[in-house]
N, C-alpha and C positions, 0 to 999 in steps of 0.2 A: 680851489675848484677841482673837481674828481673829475677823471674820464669821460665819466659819463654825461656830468652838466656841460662839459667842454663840447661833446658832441651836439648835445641837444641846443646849446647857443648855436654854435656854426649852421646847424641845420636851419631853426627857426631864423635864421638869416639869409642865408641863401638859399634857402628852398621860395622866398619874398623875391628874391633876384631873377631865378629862374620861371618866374610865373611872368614878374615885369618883363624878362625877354624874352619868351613865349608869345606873349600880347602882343609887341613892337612885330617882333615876326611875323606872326599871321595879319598883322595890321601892312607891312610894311611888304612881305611875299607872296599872301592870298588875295585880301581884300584890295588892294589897292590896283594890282594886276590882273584881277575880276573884272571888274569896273570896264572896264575897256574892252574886255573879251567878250563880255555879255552883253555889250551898247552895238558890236561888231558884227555885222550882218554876212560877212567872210567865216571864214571856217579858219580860226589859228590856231594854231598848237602851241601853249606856254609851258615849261621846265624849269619846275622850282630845286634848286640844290640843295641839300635840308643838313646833310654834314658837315662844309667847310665853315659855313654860320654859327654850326653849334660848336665846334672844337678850337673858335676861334673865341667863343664866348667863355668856354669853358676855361682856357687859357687864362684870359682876363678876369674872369672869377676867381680864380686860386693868387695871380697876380696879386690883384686890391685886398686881398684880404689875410693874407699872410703877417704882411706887416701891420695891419690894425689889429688883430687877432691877436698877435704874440705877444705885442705890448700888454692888451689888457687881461691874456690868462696870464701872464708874469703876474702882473700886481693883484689877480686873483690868488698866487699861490698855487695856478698849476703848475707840474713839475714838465722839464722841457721834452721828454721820454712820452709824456701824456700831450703834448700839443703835437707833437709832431704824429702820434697817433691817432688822434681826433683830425687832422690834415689828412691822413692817408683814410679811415671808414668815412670819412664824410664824401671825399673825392669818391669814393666805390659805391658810394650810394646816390651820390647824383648822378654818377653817371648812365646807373643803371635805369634810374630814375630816367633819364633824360632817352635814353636808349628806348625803351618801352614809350614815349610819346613819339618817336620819332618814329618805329614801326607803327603807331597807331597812326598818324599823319599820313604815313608811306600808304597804309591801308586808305586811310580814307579816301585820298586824294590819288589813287592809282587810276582816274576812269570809274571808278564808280558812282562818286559823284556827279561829275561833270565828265564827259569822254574826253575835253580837249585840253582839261587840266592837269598838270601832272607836280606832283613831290616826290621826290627819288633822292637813290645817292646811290649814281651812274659808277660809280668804280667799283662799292661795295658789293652791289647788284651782278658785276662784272667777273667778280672774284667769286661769289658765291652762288652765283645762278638763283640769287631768292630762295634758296634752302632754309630752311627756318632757322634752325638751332646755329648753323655758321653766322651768317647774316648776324643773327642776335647777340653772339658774341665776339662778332668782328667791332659792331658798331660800340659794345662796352670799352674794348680795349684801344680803341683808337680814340672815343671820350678821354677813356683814363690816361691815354698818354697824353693827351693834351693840359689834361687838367696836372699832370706830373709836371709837363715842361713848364707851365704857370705857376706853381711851386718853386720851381728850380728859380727859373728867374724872379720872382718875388723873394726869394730869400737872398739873392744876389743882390737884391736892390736893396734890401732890408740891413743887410751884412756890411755890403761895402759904398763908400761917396762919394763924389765927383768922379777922378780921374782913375778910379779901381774900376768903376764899372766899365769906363771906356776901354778901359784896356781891358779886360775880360774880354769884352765884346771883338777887339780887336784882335786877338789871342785864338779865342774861335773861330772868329773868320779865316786868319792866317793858318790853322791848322786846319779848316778844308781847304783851303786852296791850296796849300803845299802839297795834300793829299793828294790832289786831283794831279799836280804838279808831277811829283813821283811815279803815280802810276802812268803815267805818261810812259817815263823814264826808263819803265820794266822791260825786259827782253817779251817778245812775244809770248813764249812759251810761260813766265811768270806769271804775265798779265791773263794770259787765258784761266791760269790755276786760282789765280785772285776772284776772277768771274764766278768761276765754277763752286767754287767756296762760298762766294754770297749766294750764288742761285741755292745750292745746300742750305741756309741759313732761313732762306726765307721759306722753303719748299718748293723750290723750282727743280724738274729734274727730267731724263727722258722720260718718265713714266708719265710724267705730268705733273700738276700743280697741287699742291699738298693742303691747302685751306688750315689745316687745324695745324701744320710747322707753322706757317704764316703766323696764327694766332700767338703761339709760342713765342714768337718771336720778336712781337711788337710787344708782349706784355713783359717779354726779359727787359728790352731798353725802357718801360717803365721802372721795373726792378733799381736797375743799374742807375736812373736818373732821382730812384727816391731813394738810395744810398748819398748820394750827392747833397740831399736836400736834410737827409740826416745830419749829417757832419757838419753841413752850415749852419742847423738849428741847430748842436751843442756847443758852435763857439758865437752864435746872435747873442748881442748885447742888447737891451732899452733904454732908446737914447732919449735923451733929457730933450725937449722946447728951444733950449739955447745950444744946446751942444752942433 
């Protein structure tokens, strides 16, 4: 299987996922939370969160489908250079995908419709002042890292078995908390220089807040986490039913 039917499968798959959780959503964050506001003879104000839903989803879509995917382009004859490529445009294209429904939502559901209904994504909003062009590519890259970190760990789970995963998992934990531990540790004057470095990193600075370093910034620890996901797909095996 070539590049490109590998893309056109995952899409024609997941693009079926993301409609089914679209539907649950609006079924489960609009209609259902309607229902009571419009029977409601008071005047309430509802706030629907439309980000942490979707990058928790996006997460779990890269997750599940890693390891069913890998197995079956292996035995299609894709080469591992070309799934792990069809993993990375399909993720950039849901996301954006998924990004442009979610300023459409934002839209709809901003008070225009209903004045007391609301769909937003309060931090994004917070960051960007609703600026169009930030806004729309904060919401891509904060998709895309989700849909990375679902990646990572789906190839983790894919990669290693029982008591590797735990200890990964164990190993990470312990390297932030050690982190957090040390910087404790630091002389004032270090720990301040530590701060001041991440505030750099992300765009924080006297001047003010930087939006598009920010952007930079979240889409480099993508970078860095689909380097990760790289190296795991070149040593992923396909394991047998019995193995």
């Amino acid at each position: 299987m070539k590049l490109k039917a590998a893309i056109q499968y995952k899409l024609s798959v997941q693009w079926r996922s993301m409609l089914i959780y679209l539907g649950f959503f609006l079924l489960f964050a609009v209609i259902f939370p309607l229902i009571p506001l419009l029977l409601s003879d008071g005047i309430t104000n509802v706030q629907v969160d439309l980000m942490i839903p979707s990058m928790i989803y996006m997460m779990l879509l890269s997750v599940t489908s890693v390891g069913q995917d890998f197995k079956l382009l292996i035995q299609c004859g894709t080469a591992r250079i070309h799934i792990f490529l069809a993993n990375l445009i399909t993720s950039l294209i849901l996301t954006v995908g998924m990004s442009i429904v979610l300023r459409l939502l934002f839209w709809l559901f901003d008070g225009r419709l209903l004045p007391n209904f609301h769909l937003g994504y309060p931090v994004i909003s917070m960051l960007t002042q609703n600026e169009f062009l930030p806004t729309q590519f904060l919401l891509v890259v904060f998709l895309f890292l989700a849909s990375v970190l679902g990646l990572v760990v789906g190839a983790i789970l894919a990669r290693f078995d029982g008591y590797f995963r735990l200890a990964i998992g164990a190993v990470s934990l312990g390297i932030v908390i050690l982190g957090a531990i040390l910087f404790q540790l630091l002389p004032a004057a270090r720990a301040l220089a530590v701060i001041n470095f991440v505030k750099k990193l992300i765009g924080l600075s006297a001047n003010g807040f930087n939006i598009w370093q920010f952007i930079i910034f979240i889409f480099s620890i993508s970078l860095i986490l689909l380097a990760v996901v790289y190296a795991l797909n070149r040593r992923q095996e396909v394991k047998r039913l019995n193995a």
